[in-house]
C-alpha positions as CSV (number, residue, x, y, z in Angstrom):
1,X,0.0,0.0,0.0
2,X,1.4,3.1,-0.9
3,X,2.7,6.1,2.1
4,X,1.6,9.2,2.1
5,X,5.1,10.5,0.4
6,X,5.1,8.0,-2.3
7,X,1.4,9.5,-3.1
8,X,1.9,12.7,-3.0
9,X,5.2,11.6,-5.8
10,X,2.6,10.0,-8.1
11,X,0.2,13.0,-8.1
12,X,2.8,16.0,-8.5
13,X,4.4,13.5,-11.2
14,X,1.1,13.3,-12.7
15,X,0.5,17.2,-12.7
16,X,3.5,18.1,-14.0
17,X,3.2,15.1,-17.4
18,X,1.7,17.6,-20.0
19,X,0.4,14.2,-21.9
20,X,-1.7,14.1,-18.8
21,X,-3.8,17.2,-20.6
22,X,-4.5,15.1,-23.4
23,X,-6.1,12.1,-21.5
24,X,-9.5,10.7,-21.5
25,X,-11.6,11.3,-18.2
26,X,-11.3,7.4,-17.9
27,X,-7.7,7.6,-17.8
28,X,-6.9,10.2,-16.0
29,X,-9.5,9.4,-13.6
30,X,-7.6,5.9,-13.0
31,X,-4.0,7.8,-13.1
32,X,-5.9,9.9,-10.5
33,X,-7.1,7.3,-8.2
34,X,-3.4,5.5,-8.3
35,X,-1.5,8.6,-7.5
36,X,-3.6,9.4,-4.5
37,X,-3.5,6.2,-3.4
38,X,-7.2,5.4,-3.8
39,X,-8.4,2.2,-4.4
40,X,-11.5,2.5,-6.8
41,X,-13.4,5.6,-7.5
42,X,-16.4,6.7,-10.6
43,X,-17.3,9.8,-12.0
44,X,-21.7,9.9,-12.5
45,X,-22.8,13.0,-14.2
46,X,-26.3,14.5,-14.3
47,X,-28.3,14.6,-17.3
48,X,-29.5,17.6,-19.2
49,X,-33.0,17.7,-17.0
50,X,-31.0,17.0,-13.9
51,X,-33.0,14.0,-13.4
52,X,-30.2,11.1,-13.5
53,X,-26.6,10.5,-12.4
54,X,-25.0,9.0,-15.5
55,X,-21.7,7.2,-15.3
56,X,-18.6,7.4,-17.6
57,X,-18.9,3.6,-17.7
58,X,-20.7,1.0,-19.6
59,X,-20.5,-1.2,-16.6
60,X,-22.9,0.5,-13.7
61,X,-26.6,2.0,-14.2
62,X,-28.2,5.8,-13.7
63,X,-29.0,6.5,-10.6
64,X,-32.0,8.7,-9.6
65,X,-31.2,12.6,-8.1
66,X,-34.0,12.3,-6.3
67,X,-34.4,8.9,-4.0
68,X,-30.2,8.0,-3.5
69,X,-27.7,9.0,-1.8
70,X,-25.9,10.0,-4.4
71,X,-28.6,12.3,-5.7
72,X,-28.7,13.8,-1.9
73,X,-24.8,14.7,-2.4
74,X,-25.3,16.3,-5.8
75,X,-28.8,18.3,-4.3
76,X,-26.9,19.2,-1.5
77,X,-23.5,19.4,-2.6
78,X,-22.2,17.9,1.0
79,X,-20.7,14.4,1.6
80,X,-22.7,11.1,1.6
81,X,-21.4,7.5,3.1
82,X,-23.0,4.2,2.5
83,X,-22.2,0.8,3.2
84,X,-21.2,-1.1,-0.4
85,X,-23.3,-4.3,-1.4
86,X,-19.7,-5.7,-2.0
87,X,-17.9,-4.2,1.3
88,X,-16.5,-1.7,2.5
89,X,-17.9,1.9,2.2
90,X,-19.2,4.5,-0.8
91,X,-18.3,7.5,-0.2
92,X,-20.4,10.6,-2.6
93,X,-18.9,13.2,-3.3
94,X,-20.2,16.3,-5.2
95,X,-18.4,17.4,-8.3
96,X,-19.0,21.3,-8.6
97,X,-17.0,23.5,-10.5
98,X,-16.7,27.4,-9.5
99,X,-20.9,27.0,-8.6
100,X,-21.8,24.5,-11.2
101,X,-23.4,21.3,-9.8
102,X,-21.8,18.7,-12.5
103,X,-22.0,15.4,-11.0
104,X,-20.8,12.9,-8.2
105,X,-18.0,11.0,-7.6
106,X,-18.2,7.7,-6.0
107,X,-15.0,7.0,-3.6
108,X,-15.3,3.1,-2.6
109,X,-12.9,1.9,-0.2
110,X,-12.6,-1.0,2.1
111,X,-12.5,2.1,5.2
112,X,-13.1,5.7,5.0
113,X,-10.1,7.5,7.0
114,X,-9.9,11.1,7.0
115,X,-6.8,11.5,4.8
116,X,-8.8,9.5,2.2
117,X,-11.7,11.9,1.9
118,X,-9.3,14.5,1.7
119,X,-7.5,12.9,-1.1
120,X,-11.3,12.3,-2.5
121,X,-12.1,15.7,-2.3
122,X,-9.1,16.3,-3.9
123,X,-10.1,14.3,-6.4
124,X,-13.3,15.4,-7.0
125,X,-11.9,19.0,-7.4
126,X,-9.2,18.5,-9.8
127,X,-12.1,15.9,-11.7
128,X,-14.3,18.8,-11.8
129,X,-12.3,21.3,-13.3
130,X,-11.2,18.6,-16.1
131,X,-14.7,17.7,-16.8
132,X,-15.5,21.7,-17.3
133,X,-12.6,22.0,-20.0
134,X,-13.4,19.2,-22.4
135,X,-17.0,19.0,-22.4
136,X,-17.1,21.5,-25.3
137,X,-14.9,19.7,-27.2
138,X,-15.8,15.9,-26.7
139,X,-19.2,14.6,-27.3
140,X,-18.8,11.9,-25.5
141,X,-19.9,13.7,-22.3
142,X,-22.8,15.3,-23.8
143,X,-23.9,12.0,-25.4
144,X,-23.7,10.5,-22.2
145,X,-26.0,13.6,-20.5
146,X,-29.0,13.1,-22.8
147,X,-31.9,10.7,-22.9
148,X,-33.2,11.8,-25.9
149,X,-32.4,13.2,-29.6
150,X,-32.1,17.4,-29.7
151,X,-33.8,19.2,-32.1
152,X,-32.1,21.4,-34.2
153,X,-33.2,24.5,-32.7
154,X,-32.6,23.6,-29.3
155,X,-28.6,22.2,-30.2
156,X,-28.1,25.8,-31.7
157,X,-29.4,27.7,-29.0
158,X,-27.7,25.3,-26.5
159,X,-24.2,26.4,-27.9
160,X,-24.3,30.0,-27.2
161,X,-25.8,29.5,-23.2
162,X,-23.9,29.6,-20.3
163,X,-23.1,27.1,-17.6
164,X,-26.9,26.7,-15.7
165,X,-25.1,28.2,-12.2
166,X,-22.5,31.0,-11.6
167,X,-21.7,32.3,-8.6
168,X,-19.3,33.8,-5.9
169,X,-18.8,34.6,-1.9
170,X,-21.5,37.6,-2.8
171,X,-23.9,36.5,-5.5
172,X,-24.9,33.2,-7.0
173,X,-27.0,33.1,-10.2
174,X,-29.0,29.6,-11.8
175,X,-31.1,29.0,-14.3
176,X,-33.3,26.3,-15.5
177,X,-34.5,25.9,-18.9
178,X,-37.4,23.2,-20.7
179,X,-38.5,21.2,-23.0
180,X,-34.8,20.7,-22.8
181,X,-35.0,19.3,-26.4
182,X,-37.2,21.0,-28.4
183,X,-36.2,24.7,-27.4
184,X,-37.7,27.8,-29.5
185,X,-37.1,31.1,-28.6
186,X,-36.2,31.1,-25.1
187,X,-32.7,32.0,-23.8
188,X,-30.7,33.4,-20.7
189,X,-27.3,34.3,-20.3
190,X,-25.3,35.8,-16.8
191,X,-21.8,36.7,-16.5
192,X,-19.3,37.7,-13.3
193,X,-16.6,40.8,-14.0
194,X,-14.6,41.8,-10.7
195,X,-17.9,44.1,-9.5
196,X,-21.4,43.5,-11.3
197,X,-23.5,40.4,-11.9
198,X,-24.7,40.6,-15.2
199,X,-27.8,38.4,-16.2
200,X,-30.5,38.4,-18.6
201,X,-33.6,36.2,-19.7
202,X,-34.7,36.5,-23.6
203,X,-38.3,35.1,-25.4
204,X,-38.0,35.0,-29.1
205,X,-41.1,35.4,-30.9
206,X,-42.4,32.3,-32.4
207,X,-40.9,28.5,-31.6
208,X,-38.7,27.8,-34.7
209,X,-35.4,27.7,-35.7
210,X,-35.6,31.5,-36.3
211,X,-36.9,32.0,-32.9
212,X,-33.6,30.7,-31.9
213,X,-31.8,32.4,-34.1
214,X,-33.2,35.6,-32.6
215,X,-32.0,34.5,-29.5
216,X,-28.7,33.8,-30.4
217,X,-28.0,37.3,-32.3
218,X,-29.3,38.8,-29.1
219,X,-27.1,37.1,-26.8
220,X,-24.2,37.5,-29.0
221,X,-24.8,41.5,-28.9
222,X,-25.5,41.6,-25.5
223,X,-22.0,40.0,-25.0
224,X,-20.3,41.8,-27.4
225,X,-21.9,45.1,-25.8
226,X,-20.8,43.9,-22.5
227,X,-17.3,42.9,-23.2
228,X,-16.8,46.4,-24.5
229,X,-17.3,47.9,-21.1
230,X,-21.3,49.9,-22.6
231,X,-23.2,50.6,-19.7
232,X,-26.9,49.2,-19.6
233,X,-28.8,51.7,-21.8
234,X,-25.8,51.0,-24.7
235,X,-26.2,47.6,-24.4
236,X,-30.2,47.1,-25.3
237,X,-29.5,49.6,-27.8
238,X,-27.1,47.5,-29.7
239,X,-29.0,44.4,-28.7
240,X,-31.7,46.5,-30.8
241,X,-29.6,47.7,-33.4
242,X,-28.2,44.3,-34.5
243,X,-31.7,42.5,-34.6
244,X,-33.3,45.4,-36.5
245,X,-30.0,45.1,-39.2
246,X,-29.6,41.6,-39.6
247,X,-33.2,40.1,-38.4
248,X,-35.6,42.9,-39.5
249,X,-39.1,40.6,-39.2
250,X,-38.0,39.2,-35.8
251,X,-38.0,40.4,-32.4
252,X,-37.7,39.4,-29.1
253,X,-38.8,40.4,-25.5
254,X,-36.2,40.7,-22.3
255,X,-35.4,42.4,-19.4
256,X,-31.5,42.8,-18.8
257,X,-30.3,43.7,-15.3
258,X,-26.8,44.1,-13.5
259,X,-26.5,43.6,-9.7
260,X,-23.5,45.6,-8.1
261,X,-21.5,43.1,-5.4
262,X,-20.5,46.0,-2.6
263,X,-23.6,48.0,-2.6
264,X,-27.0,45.8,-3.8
265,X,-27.6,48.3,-6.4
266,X,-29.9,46.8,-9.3
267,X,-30.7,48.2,-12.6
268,X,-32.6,46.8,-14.5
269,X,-34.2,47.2,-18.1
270,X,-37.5,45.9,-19.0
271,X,-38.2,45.5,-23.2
272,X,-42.0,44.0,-23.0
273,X,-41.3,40.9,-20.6
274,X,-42.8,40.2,-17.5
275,X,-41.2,41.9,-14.4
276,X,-39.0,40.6,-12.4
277,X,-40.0,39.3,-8.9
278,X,-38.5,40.3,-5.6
279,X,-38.6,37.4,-2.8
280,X,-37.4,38.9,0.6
281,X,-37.2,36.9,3.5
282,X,-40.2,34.6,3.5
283,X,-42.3,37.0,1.7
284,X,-43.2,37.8,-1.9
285,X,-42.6,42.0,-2.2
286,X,-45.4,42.6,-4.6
287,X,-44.8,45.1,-7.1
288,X,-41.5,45.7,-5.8
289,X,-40.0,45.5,-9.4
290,X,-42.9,46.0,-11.3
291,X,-42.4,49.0,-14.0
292,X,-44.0,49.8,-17.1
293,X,-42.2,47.5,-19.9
294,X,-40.8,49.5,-22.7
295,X,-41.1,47.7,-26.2
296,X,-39.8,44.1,-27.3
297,X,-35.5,44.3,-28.9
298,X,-35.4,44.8,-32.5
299,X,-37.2,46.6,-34.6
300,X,-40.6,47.6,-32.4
301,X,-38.1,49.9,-30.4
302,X,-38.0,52.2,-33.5
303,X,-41.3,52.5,-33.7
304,X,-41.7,53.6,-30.3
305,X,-41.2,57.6,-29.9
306,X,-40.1,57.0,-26.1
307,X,-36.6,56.4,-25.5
308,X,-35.2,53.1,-23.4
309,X,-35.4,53.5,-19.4
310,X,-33.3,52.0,-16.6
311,X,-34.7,51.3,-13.8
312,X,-32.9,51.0,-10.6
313,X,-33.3,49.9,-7.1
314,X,-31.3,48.3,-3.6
315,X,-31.6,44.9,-2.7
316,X,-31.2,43.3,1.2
317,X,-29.0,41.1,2.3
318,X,-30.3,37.6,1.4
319,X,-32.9,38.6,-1.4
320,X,-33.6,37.0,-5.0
321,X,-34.7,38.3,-7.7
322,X,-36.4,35.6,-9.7
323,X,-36.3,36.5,-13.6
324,X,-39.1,34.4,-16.0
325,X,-40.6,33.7,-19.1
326,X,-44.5,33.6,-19.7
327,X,-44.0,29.9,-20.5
328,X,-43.6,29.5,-16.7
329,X,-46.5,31.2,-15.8
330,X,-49.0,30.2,-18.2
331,X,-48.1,26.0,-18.0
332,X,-51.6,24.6,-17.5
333,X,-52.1,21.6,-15.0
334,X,-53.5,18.3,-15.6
335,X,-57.0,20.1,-14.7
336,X,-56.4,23.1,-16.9
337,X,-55.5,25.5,-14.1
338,X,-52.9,28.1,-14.7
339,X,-49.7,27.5,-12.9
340,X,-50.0,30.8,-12.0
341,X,-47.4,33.3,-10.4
342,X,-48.8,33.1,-6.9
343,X,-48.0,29.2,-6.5
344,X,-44.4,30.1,-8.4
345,X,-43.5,32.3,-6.0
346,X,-44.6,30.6,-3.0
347,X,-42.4,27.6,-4.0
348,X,-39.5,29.4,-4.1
349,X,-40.5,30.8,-0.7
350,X,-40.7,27.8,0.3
351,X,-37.7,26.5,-0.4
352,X,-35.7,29.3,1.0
353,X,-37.3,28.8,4.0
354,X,-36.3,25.0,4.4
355,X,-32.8,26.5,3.5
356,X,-32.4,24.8,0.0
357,X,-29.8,26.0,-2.4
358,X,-30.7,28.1,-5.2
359,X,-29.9,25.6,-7.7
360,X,-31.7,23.1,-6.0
361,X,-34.9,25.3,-5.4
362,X,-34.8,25.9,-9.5
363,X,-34.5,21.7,-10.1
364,X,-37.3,21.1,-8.4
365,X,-39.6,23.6,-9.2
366,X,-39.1,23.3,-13.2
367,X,-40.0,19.6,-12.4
368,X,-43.0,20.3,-10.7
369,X,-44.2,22.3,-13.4
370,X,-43.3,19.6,-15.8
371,X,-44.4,16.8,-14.0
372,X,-47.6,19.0,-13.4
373,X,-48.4,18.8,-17.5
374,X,-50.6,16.4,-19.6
375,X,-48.3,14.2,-20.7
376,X,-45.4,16.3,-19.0
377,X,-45.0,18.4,-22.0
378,X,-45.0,22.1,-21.8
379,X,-47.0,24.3,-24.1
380,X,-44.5,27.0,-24.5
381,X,-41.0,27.4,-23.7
382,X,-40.8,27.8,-19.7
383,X,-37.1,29.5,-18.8
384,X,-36.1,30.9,-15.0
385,X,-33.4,32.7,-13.9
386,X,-32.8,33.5,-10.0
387,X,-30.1,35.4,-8.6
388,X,-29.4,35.5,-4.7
389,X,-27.5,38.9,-3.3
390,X,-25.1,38.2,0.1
391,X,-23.0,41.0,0.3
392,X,-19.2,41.4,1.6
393,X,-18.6,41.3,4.9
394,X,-16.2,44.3,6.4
């Protein structure tokens, strides 16, 4: 059995191969493993609807999120032991990268010490982070993560979105999105710089592939905007300008906002989508955010004589702002009753109030609107963004 020195050899040898950059995740998982002086470990990761733990192997079977141990480490992100059916002990351990719930790893081992969950969550760390750089370049990890063919539509528009959860000490944002593979028109997109949360929700008129389209030029000019330091009233104007020049019959509705870290300060612009919602404490703030929408991006805004406005306002310690398309609202239940924003917001309420992670609270509620369908099929495209403020502490 390898000492503590002669591990630590095998994993800075490891670190410093550069051939070790060009390895499968099945390799370098078991060059990981045998440099930290592991004896077996497995990487599951969840599927696009956050449903399933999938693993990189041919030899074991999904495992439910909800129902498992292993689903209780990735919904909670904390450590999870079982007893193995073949001895010994399985330990779960989340694999999250920056804020972005990815998967599990399983740690079996005839004993769990502490200097081997160290070395798992070790593991799990440097697993994470590898996962995060190749799964835009190998399709084996995104074949693995569905259960069912994309449409075209929803592939495109998948490319240009974000990872589903950003996040730092003082802000996290998430998002869910459905039907995961027959997307239209919906979109979202958020972004960290050094002081300002960035974050946007988009509907595309219509439920094609030039709905997606639509999105996907406003995203791009919204980032392109962004990157080249405009404030928020320059950016929905070249988000505007570029769908009225290169998609003159389309258009699209959004509200763009940008929380400041130190001091809570939101601004927000609202181009004929549904406001924003302000959950404080317990308590839905009615109206808080509520403001007369301006016109949808693209060329309705140059038929409009009034110019763009910002909106702005100060957040508490602790709030979310929950951002939403009408597909969210408007989902019908088995009984033909509107899902309504009353028993959305309450859920969320809910949820913070039983101290579930933001992530988490999203999962489940975009299933319970799903599983809430005929047939579990959504009418219209159903997209939520939620963003969490906890500022510095001095």
């Amino acid at each position: 059995m390898s000492t503590p020195e002669t591990s630590d050899a095998l994993l800075y040898e490891f670190l410093a191969d550069p051939a070790h950059l060009t390895l499968d995740l099945a390799a370098a998982l078991n060059r990981c493993t045998k440099a930290l002086g592991l004896e077996h470990a497995a990487v599951y990761l969840v599927d696009l609807q956050q449903r399933h733990l999938v693993p990189q192997t041919d030899v074991a079977s999904a495992i439910p999120v909800d129902g498992s141990l292993a689903g209780w480490a990735y919904r909670t992100q904390a450590l999870r032991v079982e007893e193995s059916n073949s001895g010994g002990v399985t330990a779960w351990l989340p694999l999250v990268d920056g804020a972005e719930r990815l998967g599990v790893l399983a740690l079996h081992s005839s004993a769990l010490t502490s200097a081997i969950l160290i070395r798992g969550r070790a593991l799990a760390s440097l697993l994470a982070m590898m996962i995060t750089s190749k799964r835009a370049f190998e399709d084996s990890f995104v074949r693995h993560t569905r259960t069912e063919p994309m449409h075209l539509p929803s592939e495109m528009l998948r490319a240009f979105l974000p990872p589903r959860t950003i996040g730092n000490d003082h802000v996290v944002s998430t998002a869910v999105l459905e039907p995961a593979y027959e997307l239209g028109g919906d979109a979202f997109d958020h972004s960290l710089t050094r002081t300002t949360l960035h974050v946007s929700v988009i509907d595309s008129m219509g439920h094609d592939l030039a709905s997606g389209l639509t999105s996907a030029v406003a995203l791009a000019a919204c980032r392109n905007a962004r990157r080249n330091g405009a404030d928020l009233p320059a950016l929905v104007e070249v988000v505007d300008e570029a769908l009225a020049r290169w998609l003159p019959d389309q258009y699209c509705t959004s509200v763009l906002a940008q929380l400041e870290f130190e001091t809570g300060l939101l601004r927000w612009s609202n181009c004929g989508h549904p406001a924003p919602l302000l959950i404080r404490g317990e308590q839905l703030m009615v109206d808080a955010l509520e403001r007369e929408a301006d016109p949808p991006m693209g060329a309705p805004a140059y038929l409009s004589p009034e110019p763009r406005r910002t909106h702005e306002t100060r957040l508490e310690p602790g709030d979310r702002v929950l951002m939403y398309t009408d597909g969210v609202t408007e989902a019908r239940t088995r009984e033909e009753k509107l899902f309504g924003l009353k028993r959305f917001a309450d859920y969320v309420i809910r949820a913070t109030a039983g101290g579930e992670l933001a992530p988490e609270t999203l999962r489940r509620l975009i299933h319970s609107i799903l599983d809430s369908q005929s047939g579990g099929q959504l009418r219209d495209d159903a997209t939520i963004l939620m963003f969490e403020w906890q500022p510095p502490v001095h």
